[in-house]
N, C-alpha and C positions, 0 to 999 in steps of 0.2 A: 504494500500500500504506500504512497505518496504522499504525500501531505504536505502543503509550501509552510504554513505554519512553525516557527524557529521562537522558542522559548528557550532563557536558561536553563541549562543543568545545574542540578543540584547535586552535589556527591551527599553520600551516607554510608551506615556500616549496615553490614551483613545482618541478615536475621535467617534464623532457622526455624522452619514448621513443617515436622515433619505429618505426615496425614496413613491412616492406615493403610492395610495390602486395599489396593483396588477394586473393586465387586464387576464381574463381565454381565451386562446386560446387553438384550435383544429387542427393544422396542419395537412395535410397527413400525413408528415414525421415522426409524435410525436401520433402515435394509441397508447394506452392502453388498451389492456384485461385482462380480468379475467378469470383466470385457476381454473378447476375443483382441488380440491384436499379430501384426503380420513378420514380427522378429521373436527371438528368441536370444533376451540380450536385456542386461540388467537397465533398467532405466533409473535416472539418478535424479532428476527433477521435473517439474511440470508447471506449469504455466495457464491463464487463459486470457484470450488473443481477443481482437473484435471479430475472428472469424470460428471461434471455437479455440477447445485444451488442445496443449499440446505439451510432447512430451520429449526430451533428449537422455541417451544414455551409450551403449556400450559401440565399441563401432563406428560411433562419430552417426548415426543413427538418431532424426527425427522426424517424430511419431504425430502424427493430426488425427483428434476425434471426427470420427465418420459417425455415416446412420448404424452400419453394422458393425465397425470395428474399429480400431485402431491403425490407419494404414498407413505408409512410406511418403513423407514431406520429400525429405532430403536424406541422404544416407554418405558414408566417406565423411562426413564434417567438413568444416569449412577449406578444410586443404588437400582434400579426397586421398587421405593418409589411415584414413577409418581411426582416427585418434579419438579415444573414448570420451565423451561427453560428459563431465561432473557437475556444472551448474546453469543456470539459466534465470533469465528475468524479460521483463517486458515494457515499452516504453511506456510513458503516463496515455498515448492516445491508443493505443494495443496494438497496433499497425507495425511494430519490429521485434522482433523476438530475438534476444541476444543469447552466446551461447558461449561456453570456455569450458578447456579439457587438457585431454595431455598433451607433451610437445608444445607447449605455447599456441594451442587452440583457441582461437575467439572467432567465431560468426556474427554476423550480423542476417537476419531472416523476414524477408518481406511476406507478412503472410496475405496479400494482398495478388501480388504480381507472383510468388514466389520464387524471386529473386535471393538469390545468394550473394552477401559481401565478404570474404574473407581478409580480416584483421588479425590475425596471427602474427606470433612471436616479435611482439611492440620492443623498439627498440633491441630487436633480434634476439629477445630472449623466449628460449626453449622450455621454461621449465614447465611442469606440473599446476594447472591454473583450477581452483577446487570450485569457485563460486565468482557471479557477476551480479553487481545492482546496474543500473540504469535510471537517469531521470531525466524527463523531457519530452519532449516527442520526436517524431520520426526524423532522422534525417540531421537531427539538431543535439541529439541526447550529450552526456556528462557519462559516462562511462567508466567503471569502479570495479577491475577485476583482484581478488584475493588469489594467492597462490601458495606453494611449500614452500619458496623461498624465504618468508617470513613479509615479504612486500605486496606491497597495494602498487599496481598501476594504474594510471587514472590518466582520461582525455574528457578536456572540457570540448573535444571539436569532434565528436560523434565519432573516437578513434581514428581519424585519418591518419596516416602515416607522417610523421615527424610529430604528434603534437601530445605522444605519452610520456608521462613522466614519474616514476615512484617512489614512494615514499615506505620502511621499514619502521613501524610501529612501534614494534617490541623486540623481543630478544632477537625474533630470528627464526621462532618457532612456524611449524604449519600453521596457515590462516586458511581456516576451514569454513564462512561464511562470512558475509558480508549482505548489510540490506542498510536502505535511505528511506527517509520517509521526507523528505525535503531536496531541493535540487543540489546543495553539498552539505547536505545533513544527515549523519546516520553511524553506523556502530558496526562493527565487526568481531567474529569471538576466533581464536588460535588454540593451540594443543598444548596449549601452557596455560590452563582455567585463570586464562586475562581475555577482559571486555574492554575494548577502545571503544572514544565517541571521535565523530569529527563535527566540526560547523561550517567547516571552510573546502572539505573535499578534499583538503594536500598536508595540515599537520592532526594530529593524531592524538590522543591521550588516553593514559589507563584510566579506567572507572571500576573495577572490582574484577573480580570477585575475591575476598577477604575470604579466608579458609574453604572454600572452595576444595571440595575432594577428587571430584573428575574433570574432566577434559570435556571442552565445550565444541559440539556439533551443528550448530543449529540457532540461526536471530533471526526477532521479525522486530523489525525499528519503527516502530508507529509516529513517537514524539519522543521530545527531551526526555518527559518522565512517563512515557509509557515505552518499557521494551521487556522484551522477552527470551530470554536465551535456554535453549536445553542440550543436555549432555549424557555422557555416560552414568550409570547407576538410575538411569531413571528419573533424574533430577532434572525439576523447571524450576528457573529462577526469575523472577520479577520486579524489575528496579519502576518505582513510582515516584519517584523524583525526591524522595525521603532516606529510601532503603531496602535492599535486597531483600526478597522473601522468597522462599524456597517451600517447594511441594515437591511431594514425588510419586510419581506414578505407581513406580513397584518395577517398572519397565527394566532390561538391561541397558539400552542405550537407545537413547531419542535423538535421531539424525535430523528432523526437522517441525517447524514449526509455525503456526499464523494463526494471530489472534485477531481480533475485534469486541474492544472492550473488555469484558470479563468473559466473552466468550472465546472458544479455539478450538484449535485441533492440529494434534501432536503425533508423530510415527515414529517407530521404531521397529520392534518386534511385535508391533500390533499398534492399533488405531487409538488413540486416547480419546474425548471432547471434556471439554470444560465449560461448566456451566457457572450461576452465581457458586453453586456450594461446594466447586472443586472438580476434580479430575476423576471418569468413570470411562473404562475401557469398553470397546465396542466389539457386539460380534459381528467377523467379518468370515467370507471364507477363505481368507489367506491372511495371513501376519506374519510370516518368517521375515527378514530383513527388507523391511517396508525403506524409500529415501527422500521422499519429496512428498509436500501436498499443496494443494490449492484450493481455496474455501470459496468454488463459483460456484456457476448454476449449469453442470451438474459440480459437486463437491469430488476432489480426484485426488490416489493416495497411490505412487508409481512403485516400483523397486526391483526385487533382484527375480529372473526369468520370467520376463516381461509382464511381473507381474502390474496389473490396474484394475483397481477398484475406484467405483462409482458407488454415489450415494443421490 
């Protein structure tokens, strides 16, 4: 989610709340199936477009909802090297779907013309790129890829070649996600359970997490004081512009997350949602190493052998 909206941060200390083992419920209202789709090949994130969800994952391999399936967008990724696909995001008008992998992978995806732009290995670097945000619209975005090098590259000129520049946060460690919720506003979490915020898009600072047990997978950057990180053990954390507060699903590891408001929905090793009164796991018929979701209409939860659930 986007939002132009830039209020101060306010730092705070950690709080811990922990919540009992989980209860799996089955509602009417909360079906999940499982959509046929045309690969067989872990899918890592997902997205929805103004033309419909869409999905990127192994292969360099992306995935468009059909009437009947899941079927072949683009395939080979953006530098037809079949470099696997780990994150993805979409501009504020839905008209580009951006996309980053291995090898120093970055797309750019018209879902419109279905036009392919390949912006790979910015400033010729090859590495390992886990996740992208994007803000803006078509053609014009700010562009914020994370990678294992420990660095953020970033173009304010919709990636064109010459105009990336990056910045290393923290130690050094894998940067495993990244989201904005403003056009250079937003937070990133790495494999060393440290939360950066930025307001300027190019310098960086810690914001928590203070004792902190696991390693963090997974942000959804709403506002200053609204954001959301989850990680290994199971663990959601919640900075409200006061103070961390911690829940935990019971989950092994939660790769991903998005909220609105007090409500969400969380993956791992199974579907979580959150309501006012906390976090209640869903039955779905698949949950083994669930990696991406997207809270549209239909609601979509991708992962490993191709799997996707609809809700």
């Amino acid at each position: 989610m986007h939002e132009t909206t830039r209020r101060t941060f306010l730092r705070g200390s950690a709080a811990a709340a922990a919540l009992a083992t989980v209860p799996v419920i089955g509602a009417a209202d909360r079906v999940w199936t499982s959509e046929k789709t045309a690969v067989d090949v872990t899918l890592y994130d997902v997205e929805t477009t103004i033309e419909g969800a869409y999905a990127v994952g192994g292969s360099g391999y992306v995935l468009e909802r059909g009437d009947d399936a899941w079927g072949i967008a683009a395939s080979g990724g953006p530098t037809g090297n079949g470099n696997d696909l780990y994150g993805s995001d979409v501009t504020d008008d839905g008209e580009r779907l951006w996309f980053v992998g291995s090898s120093g992978a970055i797309g750019e995806y018209d879902v419109r013309t279905r036009g392919l732009n390949d912006h790979s290995a910015p400033n010729d670097v090859t590495n390992n790129f886990n996740d992208v945000a994007v803000t803006g619209e078509a053609g014009s975005a700010n562009v914020y890829v994370a990678g294992d090098s420990g660095q953020i590259y970033y173009s304010f000129e919709n990636g064109e070649a010459g105009t990336w520049d990056s910045v290393t946060p923290g130690s050094g460690s894998n940067l495993n996600a990244i989201d904005f919720h403003g056009p250079r506003s937003g937070h990133a979490v790495d494999g060393n359970k440290t939360v950066f915020v930025t307001d300027d898009g190019s310098t960086w600072e810690k914001v928590g997490i203070a004792d902190a047990n696991n390693n963090f997978y997974g942000v959804d950057s709403d506002a200053p004081d609204d954001l959301t990180v989850v990680g290994g053990g199971g663990t959601v954390y919640h900075w409200d512009g006061a103070e961390w507060v911690r829940e935990d699903t019971g989950d092994g590891a939660l790769r991903d997350v998005e909220m609105d408001g007090e409500t969400g929905l969380a993956v791992g090793g199974a579907v979580f949602r959150r309501d006012a009164e906390g976090w209640t796991q869903e039955a779905t018929p698949a949950g083994a190493n669930l990696r991406g979701v997207v809270d549209g209409e239909p609601e979509v939860v991708v992962g490993a052998s191709a799997t996707v659930l609809e809700r």
